[in-house]
VOPAGU-2260 file (C-alpha; in pm, 1 decimal, decimal comma):
REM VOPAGU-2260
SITE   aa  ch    i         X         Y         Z
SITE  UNK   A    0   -3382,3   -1145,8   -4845,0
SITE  UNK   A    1   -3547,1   -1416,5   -5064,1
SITE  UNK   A    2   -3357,4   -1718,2   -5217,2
SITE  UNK   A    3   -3356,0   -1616,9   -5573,6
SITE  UNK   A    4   -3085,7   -1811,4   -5741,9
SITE  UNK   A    5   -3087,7   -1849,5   -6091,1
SITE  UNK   A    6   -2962,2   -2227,6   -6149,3
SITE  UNK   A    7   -2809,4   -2129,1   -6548,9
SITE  UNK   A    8   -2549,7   -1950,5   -6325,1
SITE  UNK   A    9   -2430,5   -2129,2   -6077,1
SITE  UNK   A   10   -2073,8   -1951,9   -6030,9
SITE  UNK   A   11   -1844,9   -1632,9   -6154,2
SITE  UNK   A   12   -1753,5   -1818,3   -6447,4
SITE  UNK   A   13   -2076,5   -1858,8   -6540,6
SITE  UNK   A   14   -2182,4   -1471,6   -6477,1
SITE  UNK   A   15   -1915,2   -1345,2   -6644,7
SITE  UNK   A   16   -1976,4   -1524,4   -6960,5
SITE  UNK   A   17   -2306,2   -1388,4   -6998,0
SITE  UNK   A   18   -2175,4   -1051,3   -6882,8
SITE  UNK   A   19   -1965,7   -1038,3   -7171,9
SITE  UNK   A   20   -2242,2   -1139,6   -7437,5
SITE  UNK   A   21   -2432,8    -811,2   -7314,5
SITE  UNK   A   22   -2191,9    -550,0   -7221,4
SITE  UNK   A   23   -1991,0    -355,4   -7484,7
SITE  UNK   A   24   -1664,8    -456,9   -7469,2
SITE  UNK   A   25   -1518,4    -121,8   -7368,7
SITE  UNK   A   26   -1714,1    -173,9   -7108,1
SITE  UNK   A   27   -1646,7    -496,8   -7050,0
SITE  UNK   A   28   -1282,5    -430,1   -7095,8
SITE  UNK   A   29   -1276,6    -184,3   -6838,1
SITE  UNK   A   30   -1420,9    -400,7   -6587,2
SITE  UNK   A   31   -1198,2    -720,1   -6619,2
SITE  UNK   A   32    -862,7    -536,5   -6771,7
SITE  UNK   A   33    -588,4    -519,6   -6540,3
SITE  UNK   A   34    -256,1    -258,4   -6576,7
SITE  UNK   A   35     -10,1    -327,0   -6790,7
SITE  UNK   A   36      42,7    -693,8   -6891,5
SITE  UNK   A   37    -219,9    -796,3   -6675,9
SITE  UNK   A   38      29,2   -1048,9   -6479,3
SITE  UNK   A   39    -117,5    -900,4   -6126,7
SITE  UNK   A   40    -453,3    -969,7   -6225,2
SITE  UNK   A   41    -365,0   -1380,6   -6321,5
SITE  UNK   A   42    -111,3   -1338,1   -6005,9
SITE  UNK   A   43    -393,9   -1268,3   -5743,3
SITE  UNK   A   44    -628,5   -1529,8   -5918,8
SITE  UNK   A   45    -347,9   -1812,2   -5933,4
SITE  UNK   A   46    -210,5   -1758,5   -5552,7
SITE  UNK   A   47    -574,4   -1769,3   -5393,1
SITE  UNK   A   48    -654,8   -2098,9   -5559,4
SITE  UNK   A   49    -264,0   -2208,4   -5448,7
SITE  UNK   A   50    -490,2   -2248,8   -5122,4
SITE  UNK   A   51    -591,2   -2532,4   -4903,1
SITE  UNK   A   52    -796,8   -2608,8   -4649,6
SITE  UNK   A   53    -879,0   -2947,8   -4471,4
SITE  UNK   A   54   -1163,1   -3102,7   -4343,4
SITE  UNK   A   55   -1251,8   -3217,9   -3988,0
SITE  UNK   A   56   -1522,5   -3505,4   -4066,6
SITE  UNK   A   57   -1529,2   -3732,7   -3778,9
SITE  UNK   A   58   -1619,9   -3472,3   -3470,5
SITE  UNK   A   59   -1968,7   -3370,8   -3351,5
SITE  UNK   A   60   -2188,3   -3215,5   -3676,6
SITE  UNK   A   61   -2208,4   -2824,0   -3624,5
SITE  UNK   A   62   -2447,5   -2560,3   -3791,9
SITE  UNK   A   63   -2292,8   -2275,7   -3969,6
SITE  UNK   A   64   -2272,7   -1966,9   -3927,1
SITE  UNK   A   65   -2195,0   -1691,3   -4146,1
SITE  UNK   A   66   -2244,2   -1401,3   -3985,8
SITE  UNK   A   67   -1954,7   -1120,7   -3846,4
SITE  UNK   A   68   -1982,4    -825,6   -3635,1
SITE  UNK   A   69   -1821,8    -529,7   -3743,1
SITE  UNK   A   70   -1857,4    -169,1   -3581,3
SITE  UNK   A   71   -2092,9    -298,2   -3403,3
SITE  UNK   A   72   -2364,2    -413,3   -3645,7
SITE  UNK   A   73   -2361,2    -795,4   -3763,3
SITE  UNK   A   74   -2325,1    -892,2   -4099,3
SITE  UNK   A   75   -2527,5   -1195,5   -4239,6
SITE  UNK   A   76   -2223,1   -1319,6   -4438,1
SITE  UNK   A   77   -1842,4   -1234,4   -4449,7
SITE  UNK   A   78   -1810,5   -1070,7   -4776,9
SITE  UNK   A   79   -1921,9    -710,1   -4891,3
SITE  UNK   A   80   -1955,0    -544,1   -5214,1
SITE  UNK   A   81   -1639,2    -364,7   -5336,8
SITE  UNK   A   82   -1634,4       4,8   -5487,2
SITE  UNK   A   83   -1623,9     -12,8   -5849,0
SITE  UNK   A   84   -1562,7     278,1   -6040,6
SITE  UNK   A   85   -1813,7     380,9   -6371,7
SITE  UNK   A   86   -2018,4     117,2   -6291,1
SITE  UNK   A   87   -2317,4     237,0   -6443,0
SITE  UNK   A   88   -2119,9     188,2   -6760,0
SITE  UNK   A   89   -2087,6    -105,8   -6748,6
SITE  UNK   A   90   -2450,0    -187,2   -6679,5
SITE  UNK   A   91   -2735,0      90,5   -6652,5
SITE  UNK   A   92   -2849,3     162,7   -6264,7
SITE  UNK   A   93   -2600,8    -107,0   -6149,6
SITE  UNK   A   94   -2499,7      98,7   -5866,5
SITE  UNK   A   95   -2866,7     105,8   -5719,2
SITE  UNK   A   96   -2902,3    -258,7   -5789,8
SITE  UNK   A   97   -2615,4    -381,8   -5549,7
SITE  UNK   A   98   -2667,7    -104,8   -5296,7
SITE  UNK   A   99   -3058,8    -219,5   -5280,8
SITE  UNK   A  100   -2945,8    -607,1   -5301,7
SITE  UNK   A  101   -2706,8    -524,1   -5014,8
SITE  UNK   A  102   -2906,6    -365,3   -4795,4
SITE  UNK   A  103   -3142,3    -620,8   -4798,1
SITE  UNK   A  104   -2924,7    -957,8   -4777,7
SITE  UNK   A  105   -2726,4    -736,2   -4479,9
SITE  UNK   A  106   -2394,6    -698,1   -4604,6
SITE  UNK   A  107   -2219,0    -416,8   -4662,5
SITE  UNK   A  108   -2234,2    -233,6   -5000,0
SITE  UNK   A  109   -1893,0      35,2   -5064,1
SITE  UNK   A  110   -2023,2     316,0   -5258,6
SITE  UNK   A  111   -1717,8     459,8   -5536,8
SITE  UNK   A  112   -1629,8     803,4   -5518,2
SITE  UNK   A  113   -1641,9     753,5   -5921,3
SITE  UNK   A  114   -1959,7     572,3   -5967,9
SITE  UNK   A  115   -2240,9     665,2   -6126,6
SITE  UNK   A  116   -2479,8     715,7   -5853,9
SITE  UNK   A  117   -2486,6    1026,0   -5665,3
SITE  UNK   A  118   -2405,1     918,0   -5255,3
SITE  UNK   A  119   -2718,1    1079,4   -5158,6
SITE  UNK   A  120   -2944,0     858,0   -5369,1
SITE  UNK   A  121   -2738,3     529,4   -5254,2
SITE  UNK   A  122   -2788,1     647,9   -4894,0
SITE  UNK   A  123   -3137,3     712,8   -4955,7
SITE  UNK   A  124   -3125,8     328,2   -5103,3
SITE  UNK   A  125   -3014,1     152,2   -4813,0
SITE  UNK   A  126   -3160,3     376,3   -4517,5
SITE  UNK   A  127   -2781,9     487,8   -4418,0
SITE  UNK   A  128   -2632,5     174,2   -4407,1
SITE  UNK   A  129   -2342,9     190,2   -4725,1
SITE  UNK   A  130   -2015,2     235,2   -4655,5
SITE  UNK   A  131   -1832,3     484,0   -4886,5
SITE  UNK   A  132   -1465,9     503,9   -5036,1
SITE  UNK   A  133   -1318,6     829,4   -5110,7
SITE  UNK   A  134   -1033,8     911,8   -5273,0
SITE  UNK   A  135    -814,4    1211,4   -5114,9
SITE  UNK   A  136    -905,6    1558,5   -5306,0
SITE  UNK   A  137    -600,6    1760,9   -5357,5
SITE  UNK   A  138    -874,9    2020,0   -5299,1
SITE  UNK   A  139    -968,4    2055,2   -4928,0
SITE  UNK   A  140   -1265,9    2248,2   -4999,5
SITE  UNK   A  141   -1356,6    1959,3   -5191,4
SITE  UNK   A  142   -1262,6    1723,8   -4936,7
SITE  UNK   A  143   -1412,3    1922,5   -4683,0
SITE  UNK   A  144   -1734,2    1926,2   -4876,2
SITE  UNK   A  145   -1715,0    1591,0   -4964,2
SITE  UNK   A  146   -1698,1    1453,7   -4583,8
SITE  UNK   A  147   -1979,0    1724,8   -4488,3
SITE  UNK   A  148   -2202,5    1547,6   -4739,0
SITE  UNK   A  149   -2078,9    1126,5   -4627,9
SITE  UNK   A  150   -2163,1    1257,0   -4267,8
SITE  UNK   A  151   -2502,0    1436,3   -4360,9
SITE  UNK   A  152   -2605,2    1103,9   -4526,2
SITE  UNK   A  153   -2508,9     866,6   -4236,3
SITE  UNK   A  154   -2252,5     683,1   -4444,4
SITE  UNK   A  155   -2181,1     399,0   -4174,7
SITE  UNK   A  156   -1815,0     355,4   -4220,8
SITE  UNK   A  157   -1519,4     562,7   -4425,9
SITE  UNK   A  158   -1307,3     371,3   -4670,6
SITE  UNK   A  159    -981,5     576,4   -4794,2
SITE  UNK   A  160    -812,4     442,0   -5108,1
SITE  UNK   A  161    -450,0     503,8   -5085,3
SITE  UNK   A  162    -308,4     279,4   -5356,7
SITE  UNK   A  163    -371,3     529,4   -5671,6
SITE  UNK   A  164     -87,9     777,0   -5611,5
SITE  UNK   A  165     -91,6     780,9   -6047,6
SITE  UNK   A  166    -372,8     654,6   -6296,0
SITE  UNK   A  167    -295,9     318,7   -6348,7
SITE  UNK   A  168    -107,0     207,9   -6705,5
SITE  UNK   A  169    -363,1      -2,5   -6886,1
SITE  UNK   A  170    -356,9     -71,5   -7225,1
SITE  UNK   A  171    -747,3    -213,2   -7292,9
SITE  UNK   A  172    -880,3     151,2   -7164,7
SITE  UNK   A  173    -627,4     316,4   -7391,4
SITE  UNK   A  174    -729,2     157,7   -7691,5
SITE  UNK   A  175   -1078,1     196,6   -7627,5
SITE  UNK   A  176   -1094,4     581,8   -7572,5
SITE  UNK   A  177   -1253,9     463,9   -7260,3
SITE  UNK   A  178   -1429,8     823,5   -7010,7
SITE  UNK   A  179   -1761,3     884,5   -6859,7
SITE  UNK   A  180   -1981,7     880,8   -7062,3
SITE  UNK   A  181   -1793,7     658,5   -7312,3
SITE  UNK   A  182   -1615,7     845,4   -7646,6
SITE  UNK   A  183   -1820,3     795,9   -7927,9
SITE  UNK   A  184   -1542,8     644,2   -8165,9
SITE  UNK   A  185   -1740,5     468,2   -8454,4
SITE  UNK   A  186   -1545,6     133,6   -8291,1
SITE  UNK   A  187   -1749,9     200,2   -7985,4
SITE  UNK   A  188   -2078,8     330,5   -8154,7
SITE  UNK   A  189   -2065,5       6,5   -8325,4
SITE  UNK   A  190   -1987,3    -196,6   -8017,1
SITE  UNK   A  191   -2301,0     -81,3   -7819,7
SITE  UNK   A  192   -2513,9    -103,1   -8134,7
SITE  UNK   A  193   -2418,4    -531,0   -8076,2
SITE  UNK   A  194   -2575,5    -493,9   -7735,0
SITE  UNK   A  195   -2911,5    -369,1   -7781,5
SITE  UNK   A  196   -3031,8    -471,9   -7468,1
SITE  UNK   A  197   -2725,6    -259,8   -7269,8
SITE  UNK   A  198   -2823,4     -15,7   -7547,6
SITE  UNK   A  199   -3187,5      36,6   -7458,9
SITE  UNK   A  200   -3134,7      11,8   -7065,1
SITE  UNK   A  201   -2867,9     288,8   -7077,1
SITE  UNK   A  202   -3175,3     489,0   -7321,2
SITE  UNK   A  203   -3380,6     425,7   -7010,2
SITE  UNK   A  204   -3204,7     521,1   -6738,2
SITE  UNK   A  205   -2964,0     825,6   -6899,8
SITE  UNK   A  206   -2618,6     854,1   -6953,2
SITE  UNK   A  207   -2362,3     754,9   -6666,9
SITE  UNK   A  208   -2217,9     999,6   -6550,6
SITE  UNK   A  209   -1992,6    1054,2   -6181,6
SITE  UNK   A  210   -2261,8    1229,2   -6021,9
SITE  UNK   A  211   -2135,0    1226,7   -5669,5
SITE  UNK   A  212   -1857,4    1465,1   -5834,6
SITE  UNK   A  213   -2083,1    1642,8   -6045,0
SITE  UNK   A  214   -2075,2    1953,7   -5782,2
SITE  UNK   A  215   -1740,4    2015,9   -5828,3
SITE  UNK   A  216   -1672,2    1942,1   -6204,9
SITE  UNK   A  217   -1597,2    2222,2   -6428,1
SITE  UNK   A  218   -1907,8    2299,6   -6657,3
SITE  UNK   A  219   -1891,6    2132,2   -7081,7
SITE  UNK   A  220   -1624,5    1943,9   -6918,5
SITE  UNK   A  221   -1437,3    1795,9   -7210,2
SITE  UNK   A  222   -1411,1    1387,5   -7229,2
SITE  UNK   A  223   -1076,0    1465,6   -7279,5
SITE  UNK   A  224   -1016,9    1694,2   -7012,7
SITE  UNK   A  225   -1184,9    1423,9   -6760,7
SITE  UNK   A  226    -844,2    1245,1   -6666,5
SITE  UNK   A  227    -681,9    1586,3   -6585,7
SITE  UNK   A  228    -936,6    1724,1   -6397,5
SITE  UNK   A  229    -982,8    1372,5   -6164,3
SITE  UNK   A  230    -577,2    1377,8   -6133,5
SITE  UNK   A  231    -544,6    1763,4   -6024,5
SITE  UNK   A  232    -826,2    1688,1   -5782,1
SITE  UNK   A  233   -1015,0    1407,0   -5690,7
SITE  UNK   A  234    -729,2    1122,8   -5687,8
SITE  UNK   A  235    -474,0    1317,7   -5525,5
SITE  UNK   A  236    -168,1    1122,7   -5354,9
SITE  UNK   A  237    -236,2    1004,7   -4989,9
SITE  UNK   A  238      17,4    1026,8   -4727,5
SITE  UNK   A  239      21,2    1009,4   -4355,1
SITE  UNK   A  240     -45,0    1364,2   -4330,7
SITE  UNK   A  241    -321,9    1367,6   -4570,7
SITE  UNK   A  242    -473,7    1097,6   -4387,4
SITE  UNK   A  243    -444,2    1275,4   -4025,4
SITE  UNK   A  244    -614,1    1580,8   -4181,3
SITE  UNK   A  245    -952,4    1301,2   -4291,9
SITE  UNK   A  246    -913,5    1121,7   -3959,7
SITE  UNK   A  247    -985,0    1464,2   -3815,2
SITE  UNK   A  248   -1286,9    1524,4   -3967,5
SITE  UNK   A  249   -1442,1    1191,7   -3993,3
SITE  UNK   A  250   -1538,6    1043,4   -3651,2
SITE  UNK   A  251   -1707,8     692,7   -3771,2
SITE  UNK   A  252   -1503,9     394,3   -3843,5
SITE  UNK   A  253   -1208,2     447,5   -4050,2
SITE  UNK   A  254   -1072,6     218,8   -4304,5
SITE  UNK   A  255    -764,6     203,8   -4539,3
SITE  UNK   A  256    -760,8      62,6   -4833,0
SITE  UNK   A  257    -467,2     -23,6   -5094,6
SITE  UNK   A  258    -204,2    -139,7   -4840,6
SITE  UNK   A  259      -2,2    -446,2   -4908,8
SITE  UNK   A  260     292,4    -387,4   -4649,0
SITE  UNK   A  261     401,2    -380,0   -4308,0
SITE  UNK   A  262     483,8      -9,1   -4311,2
SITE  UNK   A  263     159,2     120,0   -4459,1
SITE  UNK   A  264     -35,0    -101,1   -4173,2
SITE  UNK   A  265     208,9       3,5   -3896,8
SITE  UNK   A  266     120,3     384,8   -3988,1
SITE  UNK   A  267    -249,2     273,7   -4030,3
SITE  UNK   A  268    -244,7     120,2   -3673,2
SITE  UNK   A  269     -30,8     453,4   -3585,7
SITE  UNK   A  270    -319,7     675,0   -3716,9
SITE  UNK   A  271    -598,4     545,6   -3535,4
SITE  UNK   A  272    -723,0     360,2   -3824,2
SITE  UNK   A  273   -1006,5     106,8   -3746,9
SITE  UNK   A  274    -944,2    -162,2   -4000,1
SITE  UNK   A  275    -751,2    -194,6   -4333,7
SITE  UNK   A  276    -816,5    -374,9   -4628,6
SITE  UNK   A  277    -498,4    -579,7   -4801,3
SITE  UNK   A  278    -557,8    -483,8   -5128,0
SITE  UNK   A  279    -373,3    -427,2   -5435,6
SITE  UNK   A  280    -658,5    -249,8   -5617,5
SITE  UNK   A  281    -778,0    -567,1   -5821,8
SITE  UNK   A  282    -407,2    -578,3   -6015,3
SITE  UNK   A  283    -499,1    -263,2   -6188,6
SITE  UNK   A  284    -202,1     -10,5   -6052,5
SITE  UNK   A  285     115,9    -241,8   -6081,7
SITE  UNK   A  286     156,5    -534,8   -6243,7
SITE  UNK   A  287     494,9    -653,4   -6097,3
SITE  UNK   A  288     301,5    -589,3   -5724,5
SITE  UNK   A  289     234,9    -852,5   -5495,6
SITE  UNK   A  290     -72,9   -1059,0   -5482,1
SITE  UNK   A  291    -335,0    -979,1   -5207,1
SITE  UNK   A  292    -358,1   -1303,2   -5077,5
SITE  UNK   A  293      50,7   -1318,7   -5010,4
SITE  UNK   A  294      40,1    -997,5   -4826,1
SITE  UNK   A  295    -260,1   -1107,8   -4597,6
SITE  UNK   A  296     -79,3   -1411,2   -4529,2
SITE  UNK   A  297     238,0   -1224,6   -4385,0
SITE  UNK   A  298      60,4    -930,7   -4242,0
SITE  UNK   A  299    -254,8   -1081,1   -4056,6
SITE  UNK   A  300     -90,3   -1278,2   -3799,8
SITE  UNK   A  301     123,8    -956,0   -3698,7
SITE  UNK   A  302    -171,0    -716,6   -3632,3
SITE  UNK   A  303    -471,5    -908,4   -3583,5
SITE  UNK   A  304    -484,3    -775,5   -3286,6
SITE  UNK   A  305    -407,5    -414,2   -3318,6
SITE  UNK   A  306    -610,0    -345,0   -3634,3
SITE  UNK   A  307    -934,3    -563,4   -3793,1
SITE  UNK   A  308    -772,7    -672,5   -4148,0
SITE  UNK   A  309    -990,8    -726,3   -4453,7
SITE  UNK   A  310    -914,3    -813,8   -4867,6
SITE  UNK   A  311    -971,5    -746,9   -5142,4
SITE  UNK   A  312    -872,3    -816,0   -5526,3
SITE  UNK   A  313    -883,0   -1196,6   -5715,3
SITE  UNK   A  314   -1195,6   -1279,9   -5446,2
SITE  UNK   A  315   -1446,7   -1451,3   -5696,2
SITE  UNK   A  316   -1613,1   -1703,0   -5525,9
SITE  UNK   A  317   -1715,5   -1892,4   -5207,2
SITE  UNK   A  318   -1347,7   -2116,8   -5160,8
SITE  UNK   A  319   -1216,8   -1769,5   -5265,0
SITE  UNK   A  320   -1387,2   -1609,0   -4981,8
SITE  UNK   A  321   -1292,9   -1957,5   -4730,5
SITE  UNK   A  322    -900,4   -1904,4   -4870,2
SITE  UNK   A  323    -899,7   -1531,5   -4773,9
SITE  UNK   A  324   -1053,5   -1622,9   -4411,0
SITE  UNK   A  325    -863,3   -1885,7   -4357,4
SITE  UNK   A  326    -531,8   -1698,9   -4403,7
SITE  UNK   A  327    -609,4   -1428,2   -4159,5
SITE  UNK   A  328    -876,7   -1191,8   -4308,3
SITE  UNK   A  329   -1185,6   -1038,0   -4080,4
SITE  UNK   A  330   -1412,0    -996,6   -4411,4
SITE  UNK   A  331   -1349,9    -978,4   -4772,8
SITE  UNK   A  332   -1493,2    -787,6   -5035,8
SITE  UNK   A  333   -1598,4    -852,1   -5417,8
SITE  UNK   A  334   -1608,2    -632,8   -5682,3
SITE  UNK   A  335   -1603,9    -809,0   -5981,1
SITE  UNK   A  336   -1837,1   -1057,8   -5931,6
SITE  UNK   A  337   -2140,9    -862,5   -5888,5
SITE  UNK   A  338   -2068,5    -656,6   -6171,7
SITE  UNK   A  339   -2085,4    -962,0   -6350,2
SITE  UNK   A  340   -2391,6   -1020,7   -6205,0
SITE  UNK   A  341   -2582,0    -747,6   -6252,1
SITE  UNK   A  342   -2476,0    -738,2   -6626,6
SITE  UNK   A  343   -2559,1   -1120,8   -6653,8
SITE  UNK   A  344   -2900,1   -1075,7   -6482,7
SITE  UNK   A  345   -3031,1    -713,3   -6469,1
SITE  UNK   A  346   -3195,8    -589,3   -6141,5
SITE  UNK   A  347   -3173,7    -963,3   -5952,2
SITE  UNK   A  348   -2791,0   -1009,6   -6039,1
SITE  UNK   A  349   -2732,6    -877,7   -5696,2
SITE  UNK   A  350   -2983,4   -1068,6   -5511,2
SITE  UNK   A  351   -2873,3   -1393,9   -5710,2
SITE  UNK   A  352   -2498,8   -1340,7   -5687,9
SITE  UNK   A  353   -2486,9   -1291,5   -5270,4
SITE  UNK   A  354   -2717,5   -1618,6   -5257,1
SITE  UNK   A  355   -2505,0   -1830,2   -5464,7
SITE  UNK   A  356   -2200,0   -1691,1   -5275,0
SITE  UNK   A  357   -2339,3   -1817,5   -4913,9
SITE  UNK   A  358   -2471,1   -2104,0   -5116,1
SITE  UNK   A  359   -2090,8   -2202,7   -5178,9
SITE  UNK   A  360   -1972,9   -2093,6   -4876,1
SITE  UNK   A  361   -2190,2   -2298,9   -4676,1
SITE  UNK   A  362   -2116,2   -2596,1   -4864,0
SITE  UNK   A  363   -1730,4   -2517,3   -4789,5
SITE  UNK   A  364   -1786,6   -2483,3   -4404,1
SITE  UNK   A  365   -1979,5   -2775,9   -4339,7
SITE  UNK   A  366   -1760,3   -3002,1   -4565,8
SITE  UNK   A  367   -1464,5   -2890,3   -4380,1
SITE  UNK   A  368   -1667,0   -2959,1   -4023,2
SITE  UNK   A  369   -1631,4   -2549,0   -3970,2
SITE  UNK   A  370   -1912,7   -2366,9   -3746,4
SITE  UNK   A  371   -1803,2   -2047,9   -3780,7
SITE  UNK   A  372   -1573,7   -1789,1   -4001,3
SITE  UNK   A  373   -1348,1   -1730,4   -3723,7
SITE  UNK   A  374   -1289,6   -2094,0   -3717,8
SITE  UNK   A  375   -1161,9   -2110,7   -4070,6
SITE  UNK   A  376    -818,6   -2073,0   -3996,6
SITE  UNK   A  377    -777,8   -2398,2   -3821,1
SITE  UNK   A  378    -821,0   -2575,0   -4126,2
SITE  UNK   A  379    -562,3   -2403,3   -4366,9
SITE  UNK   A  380    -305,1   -2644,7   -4512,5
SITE  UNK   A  381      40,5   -2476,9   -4434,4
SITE  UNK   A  382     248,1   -2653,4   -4690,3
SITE  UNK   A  383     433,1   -2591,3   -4891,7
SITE  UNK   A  384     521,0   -2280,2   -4695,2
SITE  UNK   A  385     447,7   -1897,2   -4813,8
């Protein structure tokens, strides 16, 4: 991968910012809005920086490195791209862009049952290598079909969302009319009109549209009729049962996403799960839940070594990423933040936003006399205790 960093944006902040000046704000809304009153979003955000770490400065200099093995392949960094729903919404192509800046900085890219990229073209992208999240179909000839397809296009690894059992409350995507493609309320013909340059990109490339689901939507599907046909069968509830039923079928690595307690991992570990990721779906599903980075803290010394643990949700940056490690995670994953960077910088937002995120990360380690991710949890600060 080459070194591209653009030095105008130096961090999320930064990316964000600029994301906002070009995205239409139901877009943009969509992307940063949380459920509710948005107090699980500022939650997961505020107890990740509550963080510390400390450094080791006087022993032996050490090189870092970066890298994890997972499922047997090695990662060149510890963080992967998260699925994001509608992404192409929020930027045109934006799907292809991280899944083709992924696969070439090495790190895993998580492919939304929702986006805007069909799985076979992301596949295609990065030469089998994604990773792809499904939600549970109520219908199992959907499901069925669905796996049939993941396994036909090498998907490496199986990530089950769990943590939607209902469409989560939130107020900025009510106001806004927001569905795929977006409703054309004169408020929202006028907001695109501002952003020419989303505008003539989205021209370009077509309207976004869930084309992994495409197969199995009803034909002059109404935009109205979208959220009932996705809630009657695409984003069904997932229980243990459920889950036994895609355990079955799928014989790669299986992950579970959404869980935040010690029951949900002790029935992941039951299942035959591979890994889980502590997760509480970016503060988007319920805003009086527990941060992600308080769950990881009380669940990763319990079953770190009967289950490989991961998080998501409030991850932004390079100490963000440190934090997360440091308290007990195997990897973490972004979503956010590359969205952001794609809509900041077009086609090398990707490439630009996984350099600056080793760039800080790197920085971190050696300041804190760390060789190695696995090593970060010797240097959390334990007080004031969690």
């Amino acid at each position: 991968m080459s070194d591209y960093f653009n030095s105008a944006y130096p961090d999320s902040a930064d990316l964000e910012r600029r994301a906002q000046q070009r995205m239409p704000a139901f877009a943009f809304d969509y992307l940063q809005g949380g459920c509710n009153e948005e107090v699980g979003v500022r939650r997961n955000r505020d107890d990740i920086q509550a963080v510390q770490l400390h450094s080791e400065l006087l022993k032996p200099a050490v090189s870092c490195d970066l890298s994890v093995e997972l499922f047997g392949h090695r990662y060149s960094a510890p963080f992967g791209i998260a699925p994001v729903g509608l992404q192409g919404l929020m930027w045109p192509k934006c799907p292809e862009i991280l899944a083709a800046s992924a696969a070439e900085g090495n790190i895993p890219f998580v492919l939304s049952t929702v986006s805007s990229a069909g799985l076979e073209r992301i596949a295609e992208i990065t030469q089998g290598n994604a990773w792809f999240q499904l939600y549970n179909p109520t219908d199992s000839a959907t499901r069925t079909d669905l796996l049939r397809r993941i396994s036909a296009a090498r998907y490496r690894v199986l990530v089950v969302t769990v943590d939607v059992p209902t469409f989560g409350f939130r107020p900025r995507d009510i106001k806004n009319g927001l569905a795929m493609p977006p409703t054309m309320t004169w408020s929202n013909i006028i907001r695109m009109l501002t952003r020419p340059r989303w505008l003539l990109e989205t021209a370009r490339a077509g309207k976004p549209e869930m084309q992994t689901l495409k197969p199995y939507m009803p034909k002059n599907l109404l935009a109205t009729e979208l959220a009932g046909f996705m809630n009657k069968t695409v984003m069904g509830p997932v229980d243990s049962e459920g889950l036994k039923a895609i355990r079955d079928m799928w014989k790669g690595p299986l992950v579970i996403k959404g869980l935040t307690s010690e029951y949900d991992v002790d029935k992941a570990v039951e299942l035959g799960a591979d890994a889980v990721v502590i997760s509480n779906h970016g503060g988007r599903q319920l805003d009086i839940g527990e941060s992600s980075i308080r769950a990881l803290q009380r669940i990763a010394p319990k079953y770190r070594e009967k289950i490989k643990i991961f998080m998501d949700s409030g991850l932004r940056s390079g100490p963000n990423i440190a934090s997360a490690l440091a308290c007990g995670a195997d990897f973490t994953f972004l979503g956010r933040t590359f969205v952001y960077g794609v809509a900041a910088l077009g086609k090398r937002g990707g490439e630009h936003t996984i350099n600056s995120l080793k760039m800080q990360l790197q920085q971190i380690m050696r300041q804190l006399g760390c060789g190695t991710v696995a090593q970060l949890s010797r240097h959390r600060v334990v007080w004031p205790p969690v």
